[in-house]
C-alpha positions, 0 to 999 in steps of 0.5 A: 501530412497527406501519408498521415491523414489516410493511415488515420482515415484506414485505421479508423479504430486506431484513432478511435483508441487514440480518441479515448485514451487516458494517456497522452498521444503524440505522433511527429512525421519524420522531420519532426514536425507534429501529426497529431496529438490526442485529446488527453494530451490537449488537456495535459498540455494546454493546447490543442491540435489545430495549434501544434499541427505542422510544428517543430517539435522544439517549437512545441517545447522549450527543452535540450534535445537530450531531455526530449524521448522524441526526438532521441528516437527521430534521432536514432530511430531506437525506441526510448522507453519509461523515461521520466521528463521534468519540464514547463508548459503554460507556466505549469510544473509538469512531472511525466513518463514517456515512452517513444518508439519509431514508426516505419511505412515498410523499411523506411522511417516515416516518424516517431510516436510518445506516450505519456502518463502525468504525474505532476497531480502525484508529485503535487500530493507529495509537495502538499503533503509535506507542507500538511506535516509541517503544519500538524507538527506545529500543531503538536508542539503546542500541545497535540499528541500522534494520531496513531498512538491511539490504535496502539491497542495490545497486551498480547506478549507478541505485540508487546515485544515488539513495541518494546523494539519500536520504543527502543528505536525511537531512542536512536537514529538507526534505519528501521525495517518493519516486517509483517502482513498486510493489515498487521499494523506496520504503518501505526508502528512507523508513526510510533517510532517517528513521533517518539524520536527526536526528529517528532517535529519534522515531516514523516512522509510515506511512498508506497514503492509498489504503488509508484511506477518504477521509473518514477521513484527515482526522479520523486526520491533524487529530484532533477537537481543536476540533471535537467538540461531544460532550464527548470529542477526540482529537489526531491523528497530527500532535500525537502524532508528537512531532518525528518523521517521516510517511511518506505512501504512494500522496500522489495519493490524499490528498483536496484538502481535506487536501492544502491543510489539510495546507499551511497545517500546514506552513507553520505548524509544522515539529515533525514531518518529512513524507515522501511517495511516489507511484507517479506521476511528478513530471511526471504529478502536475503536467501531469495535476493529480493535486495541488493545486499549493501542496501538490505544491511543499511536499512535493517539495523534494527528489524522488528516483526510485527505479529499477525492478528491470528498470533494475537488472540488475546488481543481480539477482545480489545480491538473488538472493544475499541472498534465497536465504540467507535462505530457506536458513535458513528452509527444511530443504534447501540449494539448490546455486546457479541454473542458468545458463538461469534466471540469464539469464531473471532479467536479460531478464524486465521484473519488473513487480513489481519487488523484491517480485515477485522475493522472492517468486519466490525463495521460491517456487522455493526450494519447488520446487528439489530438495535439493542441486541448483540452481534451474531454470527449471522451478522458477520461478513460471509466471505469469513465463513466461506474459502476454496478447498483448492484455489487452483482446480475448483473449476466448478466455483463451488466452496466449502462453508468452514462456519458448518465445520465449526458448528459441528465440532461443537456439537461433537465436544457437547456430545462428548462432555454430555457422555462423560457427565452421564458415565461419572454421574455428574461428578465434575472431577471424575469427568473432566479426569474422563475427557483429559481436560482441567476442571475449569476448563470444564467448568466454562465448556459446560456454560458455553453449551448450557449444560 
């Protein structure tokens, strides 16, 4: 203990990290009995380091040694690493990642330390979320609707090819693969298949592949049915689903091991429905192998692309509309429309952020328009008007204005249509035949500029 207590005292900031880490310490001499713990994993585990100081690390823990990261690596003197431990302390479920490594005084082996993440308020969400469905599911057999067919706003040929492929999913019990940008509406499409198809009634649960460490994914997905050695299992998500559906968002991001554990699960058992979505296209999933290719065919019988918000201009107005009444009834003013300048910005920006970008672009001018008058452009988020010439060099962080582009290729087609007007006299005819443009299309240009 002695040896311990000065390399604590000669590493005084090392301790001081220690101290302050949101992660759990653990450090055990060589015989395997405890050194120190930090105060993250006091308050994890429910006990404090005067209690444990000097313990057996099974003392500590009621596990098989095969179960336990630690003692592998007191073992083998091997690190051990992301390894997902299921046990129970004070009572408590605790699900968490630990990863071990030896410590070494010179060449000789002096002990073993753990780090640890807790996830058991993560699993915990996933146990309540299932319980939540279940109860809005009772809920909409008497009578409820889903709460995301509402956002299903659209009349865009695009967009309505592509609900014809959800509706048509929702007639059959196929694997689905959403394909589409951030923002685009992937989410709204899934729920759309799930409370249209014959398993309406039970959970639809989301996991977000990109959000949830890797090593974690199986064990939330599988559970540790068979596996623990320490007394205590859980079942996954897969048993708890209970014939409904599973709606795997950002699928490139799943581990290999999973990908293939999850095709023999689908090859075996068809209780629960799997709906998958990626912000990678099809064809770049299989020409840049971002899935094994066994998993990719079982989960893309029927692939759907939703459209980008920039390939639905038709659309705009809509989603202008509906956002705009649902922030009038949040916000204590009443907006009186958009401008026409700010409407036709709203049709020439790309939206890389699509639906979402654009949501939150209505909510923020709706901030800014004053009472009773009309959105103006000037009321819109700047980031919207600004980008990079070049992301890459761009050192001197300067930015070029795209909003000033626009206002001067208005001023240039105004010129234009003026100059044609005055060579042919102000006949219509002859001066939309002079710009090579349709007289209606005239016609609504020479409004917008007030000709």
């Amino acid at each position: 203990m002695d040896t311990y207590k000065k390399i604590m005292a000669e590493t005084e900031f090392s301790h001081l990290v220690f101290e302050n880490m949101m992660e759990e310490i653990f450090v055990f001499n060589e015989n395997g009995r405890c050194v120190y713990i930090n105060p993250a994993a006091e308050r994890s585990e429910g006990f404090s380091l005067d209690q444990v100081r000097g313990k057996r690390l099974l003392e500590i823990y009621d596990v098989e040694k095969e179960d336990s990261p630690t003692y592998l690596v007191l073992s083998t003197q091997k690190p051990v690493e992301d390894m997902v431990c299921a046990y129970l302390t004070g009572g408590r479920e605790k699900i968490k990642t630990s990863s071990a490594f030896p410590i070494f005084n010179g060449e000789k082996f002096a002990g073993a330390f753990c780090i640890q993440r807790d996830f058991s308020q993560f699993t915990d969400m996933i146990d309540k979320n299932l319980e939540l469905q279940t109860q809005l599911n009772q809920q909409k057999n008497h009578g409820g609707s889903g709460v995301y067919e509402q956002h299903l706003i659209g009349e865009s040929e695009s967009f309505r090819y592509a609900l014809s492929l959800a509706e048509m999913a929702a007639q059959s019990d196929s694997n689905v693969l959403l394909e589409g940008e951030d923002g685009c509406g992937k989410t709204t499409i899934a729920h759309y298949i799930h409370d249209h198809s014959s398993r309406r009634h039970a959970p639809f649960l989301l996991v977000d592949c990109a959000s949830v460490p890797e090593e974690l994914l199986e064990h939330l997905l599988f559970g540790t049915m068979g596996q623990s050695h320490s007394g205590w299992e859980k079942e996954g998500i897969l048993s708890r689903l209970n014939g409904g559906t599973l709606y795997l968002k950002n699928i490139t991001h799943l581990p290999g091991a999973v990908q293939m554990r999850l095709v023999r699960v689908l090859d075996e058992n068809r209780d629960f429905r799997l709906i998958c979505d990626s912000k990678v296209s099809s064809t770049d999933i299989v020409r840049k192998s971002f899935l094994h290719m066994d998993f990719f065919y079982n989960i893309s019988v029927v692939q759907i692309r939703i459209p980008p918000l920039r390939e639905r201009e038709d659309d705009i107005l809509l989603f202008m509309e509906y956002f705009m009444h649902k922030y009038h009834q949040r916000f204590a003013k009443r907006i009186a429309g958009v401008s026409q300048e700010t409407v036709s910005w709203f049709r020439i920006y790309s939206w890389p952020g699509n639906i979402r970008q654009f949501r939150t672009c209505i909510e923020a001018a709706m901030n800014y328009a004053e009472d009773g008058k009309q959105i103006m452009a000037d009321d819109l988020p700047a980031n919207i008007f600004y980008e990079r010439r070049d992301e890459q060099a761009d050192t001197d962080g300067t930015a070029f204005c795209k909003r000033k582009l626009y206002f001067e290729a208005r001023e240039k087609e105004r010129d234009e249509i003026v100059k044609a007007l005055s060579h042919t006299n102000g006949n219509i005819s002859q001066a939309s035949r002079y710009l090579g443009i349709s007289r209606q299309l005239l016609y609504y240009r020479m409004k917008k500029y007030k000709l």
